[in-house]
C-alpha atoms as one frame of an Amber mdcrd trajectory, in Angstrom:
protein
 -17.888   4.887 -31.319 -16.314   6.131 -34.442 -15.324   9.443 -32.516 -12.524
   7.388 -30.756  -9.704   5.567 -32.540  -8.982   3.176 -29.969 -10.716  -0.334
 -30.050 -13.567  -0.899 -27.831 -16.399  -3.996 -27.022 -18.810  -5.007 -29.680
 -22.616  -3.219 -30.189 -24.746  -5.636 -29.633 -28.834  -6.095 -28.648 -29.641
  -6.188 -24.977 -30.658  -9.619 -24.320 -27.164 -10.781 -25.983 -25.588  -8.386
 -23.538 -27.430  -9.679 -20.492 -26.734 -13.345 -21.563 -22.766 -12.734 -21.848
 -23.045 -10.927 -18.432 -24.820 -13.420 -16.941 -22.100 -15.946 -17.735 -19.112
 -13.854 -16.368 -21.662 -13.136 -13.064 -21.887 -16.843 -12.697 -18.351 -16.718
 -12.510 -17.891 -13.949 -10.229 -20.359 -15.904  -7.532 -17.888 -18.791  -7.577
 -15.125 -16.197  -7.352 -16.697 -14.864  -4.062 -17.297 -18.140  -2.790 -14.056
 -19.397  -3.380 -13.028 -16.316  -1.565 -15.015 -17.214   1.885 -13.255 -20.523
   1.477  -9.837 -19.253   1.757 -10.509 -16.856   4.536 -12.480 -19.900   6.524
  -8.978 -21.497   5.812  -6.776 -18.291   7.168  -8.874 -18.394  10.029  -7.835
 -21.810  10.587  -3.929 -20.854  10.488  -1.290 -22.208  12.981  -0.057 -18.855
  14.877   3.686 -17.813  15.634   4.575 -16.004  18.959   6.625 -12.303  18.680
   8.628 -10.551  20.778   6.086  -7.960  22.421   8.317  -5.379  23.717   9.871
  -4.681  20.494  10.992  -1.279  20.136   9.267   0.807  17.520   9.080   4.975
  17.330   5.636   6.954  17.432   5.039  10.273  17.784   5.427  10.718  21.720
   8.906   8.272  21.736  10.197   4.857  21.550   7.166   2.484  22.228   6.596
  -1.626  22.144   4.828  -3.918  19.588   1.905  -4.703  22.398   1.529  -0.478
  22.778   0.797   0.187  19.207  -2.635  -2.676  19.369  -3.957   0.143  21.424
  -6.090  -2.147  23.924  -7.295  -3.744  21.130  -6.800  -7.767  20.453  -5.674
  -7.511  16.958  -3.432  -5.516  14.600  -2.986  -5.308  11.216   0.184  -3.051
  10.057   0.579  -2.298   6.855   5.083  -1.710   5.977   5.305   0.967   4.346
   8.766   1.999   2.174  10.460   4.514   2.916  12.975   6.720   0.567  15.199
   8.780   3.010  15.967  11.878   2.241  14.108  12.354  -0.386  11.302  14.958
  -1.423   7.386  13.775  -0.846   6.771  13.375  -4.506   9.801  10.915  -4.623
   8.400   8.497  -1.932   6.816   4.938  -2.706   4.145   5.209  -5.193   2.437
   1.793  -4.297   2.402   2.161  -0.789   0.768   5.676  -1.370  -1.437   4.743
  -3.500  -2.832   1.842  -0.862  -2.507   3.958   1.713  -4.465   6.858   0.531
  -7.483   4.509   0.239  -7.607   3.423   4.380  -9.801   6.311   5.591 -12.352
   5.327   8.021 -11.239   2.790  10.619 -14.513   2.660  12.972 -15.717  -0.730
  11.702 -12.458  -1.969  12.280 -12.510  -0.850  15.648 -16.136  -2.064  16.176
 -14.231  -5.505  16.031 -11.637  -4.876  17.878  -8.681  -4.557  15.330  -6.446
  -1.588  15.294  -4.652  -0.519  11.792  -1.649   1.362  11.862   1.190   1.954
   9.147   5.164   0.546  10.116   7.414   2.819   8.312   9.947   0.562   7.295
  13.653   0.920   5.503  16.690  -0.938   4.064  18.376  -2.850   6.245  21.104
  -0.867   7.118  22.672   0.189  10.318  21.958   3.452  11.541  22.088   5.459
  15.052  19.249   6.589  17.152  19.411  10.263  16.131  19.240   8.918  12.189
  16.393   6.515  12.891  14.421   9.501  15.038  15.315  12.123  11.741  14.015
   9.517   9.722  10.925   8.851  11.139  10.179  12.798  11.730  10.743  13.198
   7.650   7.910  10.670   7.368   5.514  11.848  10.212   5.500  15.378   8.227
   4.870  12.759   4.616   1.828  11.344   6.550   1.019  15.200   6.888   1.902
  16.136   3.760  -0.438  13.425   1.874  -3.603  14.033   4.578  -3.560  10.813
   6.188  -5.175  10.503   9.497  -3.339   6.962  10.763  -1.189   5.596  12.912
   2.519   5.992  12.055   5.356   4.004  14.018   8.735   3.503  13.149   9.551
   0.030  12.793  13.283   0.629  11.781  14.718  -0.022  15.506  13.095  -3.639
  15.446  13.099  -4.126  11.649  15.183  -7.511  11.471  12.913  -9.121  14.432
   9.893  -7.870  12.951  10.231  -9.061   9.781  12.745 -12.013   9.647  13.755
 -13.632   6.635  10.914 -11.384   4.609  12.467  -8.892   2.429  12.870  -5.729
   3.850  11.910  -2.427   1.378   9.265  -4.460   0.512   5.705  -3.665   1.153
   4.266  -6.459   3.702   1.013  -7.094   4.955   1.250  -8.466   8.861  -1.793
  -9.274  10.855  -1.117  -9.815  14.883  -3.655 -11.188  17.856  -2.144  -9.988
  21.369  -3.520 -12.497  24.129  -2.946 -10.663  27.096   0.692  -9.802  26.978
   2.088 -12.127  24.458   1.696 -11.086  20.518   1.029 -13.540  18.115   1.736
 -13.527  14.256  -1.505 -15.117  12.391  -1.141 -13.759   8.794   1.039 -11.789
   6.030   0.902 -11.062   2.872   3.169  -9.008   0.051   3.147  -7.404  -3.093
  -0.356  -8.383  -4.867  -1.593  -9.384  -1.848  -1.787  -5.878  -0.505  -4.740
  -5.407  -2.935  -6.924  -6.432  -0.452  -6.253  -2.728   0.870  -7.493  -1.249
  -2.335 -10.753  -0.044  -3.987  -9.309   1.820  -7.288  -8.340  -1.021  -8.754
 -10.959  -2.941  -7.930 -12.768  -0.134  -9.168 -11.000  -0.278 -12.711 -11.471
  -3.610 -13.252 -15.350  -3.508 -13.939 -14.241  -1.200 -16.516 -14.199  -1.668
 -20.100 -10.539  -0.882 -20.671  -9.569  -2.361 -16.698  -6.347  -1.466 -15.229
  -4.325  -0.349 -18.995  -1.367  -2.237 -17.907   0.670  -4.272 -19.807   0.235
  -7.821 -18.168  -3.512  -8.058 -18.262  -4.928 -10.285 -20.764  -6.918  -7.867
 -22.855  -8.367  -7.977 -26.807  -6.120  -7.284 -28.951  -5.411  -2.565 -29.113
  -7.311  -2.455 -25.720  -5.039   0.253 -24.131  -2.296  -1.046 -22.167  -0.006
   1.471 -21.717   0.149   2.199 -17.630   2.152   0.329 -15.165   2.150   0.589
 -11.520   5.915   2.148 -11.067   6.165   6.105 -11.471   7.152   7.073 -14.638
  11.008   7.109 -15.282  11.454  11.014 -15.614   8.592  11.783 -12.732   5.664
  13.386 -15.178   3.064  14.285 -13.314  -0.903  13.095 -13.526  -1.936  16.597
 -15.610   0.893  15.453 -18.305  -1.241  14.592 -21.934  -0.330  10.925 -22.483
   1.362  11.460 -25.657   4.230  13.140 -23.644   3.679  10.319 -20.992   4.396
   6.943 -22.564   4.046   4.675 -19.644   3.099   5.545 -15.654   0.460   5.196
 -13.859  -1.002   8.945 -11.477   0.889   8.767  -8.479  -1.338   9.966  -5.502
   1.731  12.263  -4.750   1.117  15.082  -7.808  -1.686  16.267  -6.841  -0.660
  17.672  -3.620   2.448  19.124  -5.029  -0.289  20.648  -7.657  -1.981  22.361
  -5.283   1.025  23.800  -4.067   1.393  21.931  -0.638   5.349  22.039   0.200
   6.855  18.671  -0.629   9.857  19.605   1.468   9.833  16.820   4.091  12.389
  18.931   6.571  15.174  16.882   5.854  18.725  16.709   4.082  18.749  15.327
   0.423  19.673  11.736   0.446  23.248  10.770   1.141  25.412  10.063  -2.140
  24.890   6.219  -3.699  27.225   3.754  -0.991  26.833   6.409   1.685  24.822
   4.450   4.740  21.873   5.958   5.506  18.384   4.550   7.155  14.500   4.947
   6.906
C-alpha cells in the first residue's frame, strides 16, 4: 500500500475482516428486505387513467400512447433529455449513461412489459416540421451511441404526458393498458432512475465507491467525480490532474473511435431563440 499516496482501508487478519463484513451483510439482508416491502407496497398503488391516443413520433410517423405498449400490457418509458441542435457528445450525460446500460429486453418481454425511451424537450412551442427535425437528430443519437431501443418522440404530447412534472427532467413512468384505456401506476425522477443502472451499483462494493463529493466517505478517500460533464468537456482519456472534477461520459468514447458526432442538424439557435426537442 505504500506505492499509492492516497488513503485506503486498514490491513487487518482475516477473521477480523470476515467479522466486520458480516455486520455490514447483516445490514444489506435488511436492506433487500426492506426493498421487497416497498415494491409489495408499489404494487399496491392507486392507478390514474391517460389519454391513450396521445400523439407521439416513431420512426414510421406520428403514433398513439396505446401503439408504443406494442401488444404488450405494460410499459415502462424512460424521458430522456434532449439538447437540440447540438453535437452527440453535447447531449445528456445522465440519461446516456442509464441508457447505455438497458441492453437485453427479453425477460422483460417474457412478462409482458415493453421498454421504450420518450425523447423529451423544454416546453416550448414548436411546429411539426421542428418537432419531426428534432426527433430525426435524435433517432441518428440512438445510432450514434449503439442503442438497440425503442425511440418515440414525446414532444407533440409533452404537457399531457407529463403534467405538472418538470419537463427536461429525466422521469421514470410505468403504464398498464387494459384493453384500450392506459393507466399510470408508477414514476419516479432523478435518483430514482438508479434502478436502471448497474455501474453504480457496481462502484459501490468498491473500496473507494462512487468518488463523488456527497458520499459519506473516511476522511482523503477520493472524492473528486460528480455526475455532470465536466465544465470545459474533457474527455474520459484526459489524466485527472488536467481533469479536476467529471465523471466519463458514455459519449467520448464513440467520438474516440472516430464515429461522426454530427447528428445532421443545424447548431442550436442563439440563447432566447425558440427552439424544441
Amino acid at each position: 500500500m505504500t506505492e499509492n499516496p492516497t488513503p485506503a482501508p486498514d490491513v487487518v487478519d482475516r477473521a477480523t475482516f470476515e467479522g466486520r463484513l458480516d455486520e455490514v451483510r447483516r445490514r444489506e439482508k435488511a436492506h433487500t428486505h426492506e426493498g421487497d416491502a416497498i415494491a409489495a407496497a408499489r404494487r399496491r398503488l392507486p392507478m390514474v387513467e391517460v389519454d391513450p391516443g396521445l400523439t407521439l413520433l416513431g420512426p414510421e410517423g406520428p403514433l398513439t400512447l396505446r401503439d408504443t405498449f406494442e401488444g404488450r400490457r405494460m410499459l415502462i418509458a424512460y424521458y430522456f433529455m434532449w439538447n437540440p441542435g447540438r453535437p452527440a457528445a453535447e447531449q445528456c450525460e445522465g440519461c446516456s449513461f442509464y441508457t447505455s446500460q438497458i441492453r437485453e429486453l427479453s425477460p422483460l418481454h417474457s412478462r409482458d412489459i415493453t421498454y421504450a425511451v420518450f425523447c423529451q424537450g423544454r416546453n416550448v412551442a414548436c411546429g411539426p416540421a421542428d418537432a419531426q427535425q428534432s426527433y430525426d437528430a435524435s433517432l441518428a443519437y440512438r445510432d450514434f451511441m449503439g442503442w438497440e431501443l425503442q425511440w418515440y418522440s414525446a414532444q407533440p404530447s409533452l404537457d399531457a404526458l407529463l403534467g405538472d412534472r418538470e419537463a427536461g427532467l429525466f422521469h421514470l413512468i410505468c403504464y398498464l393498458r387494459d384493453g384500450d384505456r392506459v393507466f399510470e401506476t408508477y414514476w419516479t425522477k432523478r435518483r430514482g432512475v438508479e434502478v436502471l443502472d448497474n455501474a453504480y451499483a457496481l462502484m459501490d462494493l468498491t473500496a473507494y465507491g462512487r468518488q463523488e463529493p456527497w458520499e459519506d466517505s473516511p476522511t482523503g478517500w477520493p472524492q473528486h467525480r460528480t455526475n455532470a460533464r465536466t465544465e470545459d468537456g474533457a474527455p474520459d482519456w484526459t489524466p485527472v490532474t488536467e481533469w479536476p472534477g467529471g465523471r466519463p461520459i458514455v459519449q467520448w468514447p464513440r467520438v474516440q473511435a472516430r464515429r461522426s458526432d454530427d447528428l445532421g442538424v443545424p447548431e442550436a439557435s442563439a440563447p432566447g431563440s425558440h427552439s424544441c426537442h
